[in-house]
N, C-alpha and C positions, 0 to 999 in steps of 0.2 A: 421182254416180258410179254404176255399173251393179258393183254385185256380187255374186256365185254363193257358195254356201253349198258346203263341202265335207264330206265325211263325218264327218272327225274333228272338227267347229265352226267350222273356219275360216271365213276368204270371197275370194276372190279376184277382183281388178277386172277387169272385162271389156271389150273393144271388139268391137261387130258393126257391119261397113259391106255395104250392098251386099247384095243376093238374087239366088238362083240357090243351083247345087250348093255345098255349103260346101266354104269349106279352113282350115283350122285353121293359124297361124304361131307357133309358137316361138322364143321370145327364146333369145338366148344370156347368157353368164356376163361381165359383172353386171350387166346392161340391167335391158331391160323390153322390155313388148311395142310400145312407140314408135317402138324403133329399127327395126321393123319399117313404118312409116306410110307409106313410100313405096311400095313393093310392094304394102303393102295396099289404096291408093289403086286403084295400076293395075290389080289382081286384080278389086277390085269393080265396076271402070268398065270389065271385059272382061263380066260377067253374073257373075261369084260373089258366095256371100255368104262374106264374111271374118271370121273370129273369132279374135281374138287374146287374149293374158292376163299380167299380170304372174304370175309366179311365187310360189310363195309367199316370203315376205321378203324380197321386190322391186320395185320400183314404188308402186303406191297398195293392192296385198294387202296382209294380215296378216303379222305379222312374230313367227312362234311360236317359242318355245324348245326343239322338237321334231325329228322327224327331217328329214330334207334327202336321207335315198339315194335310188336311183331308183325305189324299191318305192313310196315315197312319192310322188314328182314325178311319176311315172307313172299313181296312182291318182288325182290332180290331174286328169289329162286327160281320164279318166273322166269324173270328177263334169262338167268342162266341157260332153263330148261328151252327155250324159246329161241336163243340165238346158238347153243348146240345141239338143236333139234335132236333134244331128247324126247324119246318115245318109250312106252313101254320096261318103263327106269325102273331100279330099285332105289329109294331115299332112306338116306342111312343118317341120323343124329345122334352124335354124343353130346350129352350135358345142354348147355342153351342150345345146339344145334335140334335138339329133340322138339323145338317150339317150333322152331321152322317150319319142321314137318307137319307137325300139327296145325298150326296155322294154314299151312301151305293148303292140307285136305281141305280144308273147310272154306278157307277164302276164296279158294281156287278150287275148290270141288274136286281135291285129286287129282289133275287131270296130269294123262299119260304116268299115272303111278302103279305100277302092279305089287310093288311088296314097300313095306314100311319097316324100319330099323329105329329103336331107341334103345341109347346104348348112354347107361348112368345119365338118365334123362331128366331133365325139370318139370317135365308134363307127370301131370296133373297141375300140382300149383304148388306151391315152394312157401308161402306164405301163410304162418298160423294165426288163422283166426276162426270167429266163433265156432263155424260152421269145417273145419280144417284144422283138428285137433294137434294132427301127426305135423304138421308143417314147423317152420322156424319161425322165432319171433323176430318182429321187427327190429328187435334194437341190434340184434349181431348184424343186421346187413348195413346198419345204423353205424356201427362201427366198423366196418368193411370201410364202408364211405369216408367216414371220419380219419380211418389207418392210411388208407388210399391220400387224400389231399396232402396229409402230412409229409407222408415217404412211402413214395408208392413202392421204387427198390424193397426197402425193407419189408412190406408188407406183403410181397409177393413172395420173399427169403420163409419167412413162418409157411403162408396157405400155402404154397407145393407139396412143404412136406406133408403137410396131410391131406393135401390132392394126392399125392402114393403111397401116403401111409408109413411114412418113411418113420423106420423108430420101432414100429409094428409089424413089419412083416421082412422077414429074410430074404425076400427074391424080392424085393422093393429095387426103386431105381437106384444108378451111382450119383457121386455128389458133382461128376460134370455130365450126367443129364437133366440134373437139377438148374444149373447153368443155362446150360442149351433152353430150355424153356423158359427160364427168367428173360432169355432176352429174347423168345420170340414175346415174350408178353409185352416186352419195354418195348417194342415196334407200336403196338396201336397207341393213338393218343389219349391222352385223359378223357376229352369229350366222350370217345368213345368208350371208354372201360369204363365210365362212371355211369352214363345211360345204359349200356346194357346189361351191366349191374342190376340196376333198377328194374328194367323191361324184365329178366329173369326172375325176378324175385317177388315182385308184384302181378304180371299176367296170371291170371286164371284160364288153366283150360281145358275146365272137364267140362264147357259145353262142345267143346274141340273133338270131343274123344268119339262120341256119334261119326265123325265123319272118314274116321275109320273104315272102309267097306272093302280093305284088299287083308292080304296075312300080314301078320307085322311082329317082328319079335322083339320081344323085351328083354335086356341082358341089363344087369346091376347087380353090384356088390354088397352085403351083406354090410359091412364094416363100413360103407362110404359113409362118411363125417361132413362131407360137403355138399350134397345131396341123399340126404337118407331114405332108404331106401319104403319107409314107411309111408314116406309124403309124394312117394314118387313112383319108382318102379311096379309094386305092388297094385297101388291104386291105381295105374294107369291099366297096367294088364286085364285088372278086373274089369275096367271100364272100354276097353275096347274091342269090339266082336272079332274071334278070328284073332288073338291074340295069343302067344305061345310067352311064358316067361321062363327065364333061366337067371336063378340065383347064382351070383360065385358066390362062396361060402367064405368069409373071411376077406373078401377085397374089398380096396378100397375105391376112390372114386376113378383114378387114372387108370385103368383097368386096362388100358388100349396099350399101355406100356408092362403092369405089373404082371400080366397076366394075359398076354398078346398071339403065343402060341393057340390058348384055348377060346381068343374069344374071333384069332384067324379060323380057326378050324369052324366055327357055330357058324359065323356069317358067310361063310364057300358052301356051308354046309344048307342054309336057308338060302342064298343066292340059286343055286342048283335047283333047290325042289322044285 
């Protein structure tokens, strides 16, 4: 396995397919960077080179008993971009990987970023309160936590299906890709699912969204029940300059699967411009 040293000791497993300008994909919350393999396929067989990464306490990375906010997840991307002297990258996030990004501009000032990707992203801020009407309340993540300690197996058997909308939509995934994801989720360990649980659902970051200064497209589904699109994609698009949004109409949060054909064509398609 191909692993990158991080500043604080870690190591995080890496995937590079493909040469040409890079683009950088971010998993979302609890993958890895796998569920990522099909886009990354087609990205590199457009002329990119693709680099992906589990996260830390995800996948085949390190699995530390350390922080998990996004000062941390962020500095991750660094070390990434730094020891495969990425340049003039495109950063691409689905779901918590959307933080990433957003953290990344602003802690890190962008650097060597020329296009930004959130794909069914948590940016803006995922949390209802006073001031963040459209967000979720506390107690469902409350109870994530709580479903999680108990049986996490079981708990990840319910949310998939409405991570693809399974029940709801007729081109939704099979019941062994359902599978295949449950058990890249059993790979990270609880420390880690249950902090970055947390870090997604509590970060605020629309003072984030300023640091936005390259194009950056927004793609979210209409239907997603696990980031709605209210609290999230909308808001974000509005608040970021140089921002393009594309509604899918009727999808739901796992879009990278339900609906992979259209959302390969959007991002070859913004990678290009």
């Amino acid at each position: 396995m191909t692993m990158i040293p991080t500043r604080d000791g870690h190591a995080l497993y890496i995937k590079q397919w493909g040469s040409g300008r890079p683009v950088v994909l971010l998993h979302g919350w609890p993958l890895s960077a796998d569920s990522w393999d099909y886009h990354a396929m087609r990205i590199a067989e457009a002329g990119f080179r693709v680099i992906s990464y589990d996260r830390r306490g995800f996948g085949r990375s390190d699995q530390p008993f350390g922080d998990y906010d996004y000062d941390a997840l962020s500095d991750d991307l660094s070390d990434v971009m730094t020891a495969t002297k990425t340049e003039d990258a495109s950063v691409i996030g689905f779901s918590m990987g959307g933080g990433e990004v957003a953290r990344y501009m602003s802690r890190h000032a962008g650097r060597h970023v020329r296009q930004c990707g959130l794909i069914s992203s948590v940016v803006p801020y995922m949390l209802k309160t006073d001031d963040n009407s459209h967000g979720v309340e506390q107690s469902v993540f409350d109870g994530m936590t709580k479903a999680m300690l108990e049986d996490r197996p079981k708990f990840f058997s319910g949310f998939f299906k409405s991570f693809y909308g399974v029940g709801m939509l007729s081109s939704s995934v099979s019941e062994e890709y359902l599978q295949w994801t449950r058990a890249i989720a059993m790979q990270a360990s609880l420390k880690a699912t249950l902090a970055c649980a947390n870090s997604f659902a509590t970060t605020d970051f629309r003072h984030d969204l300023a640091a936005f200064t390259v194009p950056t497209l927004v793609i979210h589904g209409t239907n997603d029940v696990t980031v709605p699109i209210d609290a999230s994609g909308r808001p974000a698009a509005s608040g970021i300059a140089n921002a393009m949004l594309k509604e899918y109409e009727g999808a739901p949060h796992g879009l990278f699967a339900t609906h992979k054909e259209q959302l390969a064509g959007d991002l070859l398609e913004f990678l290009k411009s």
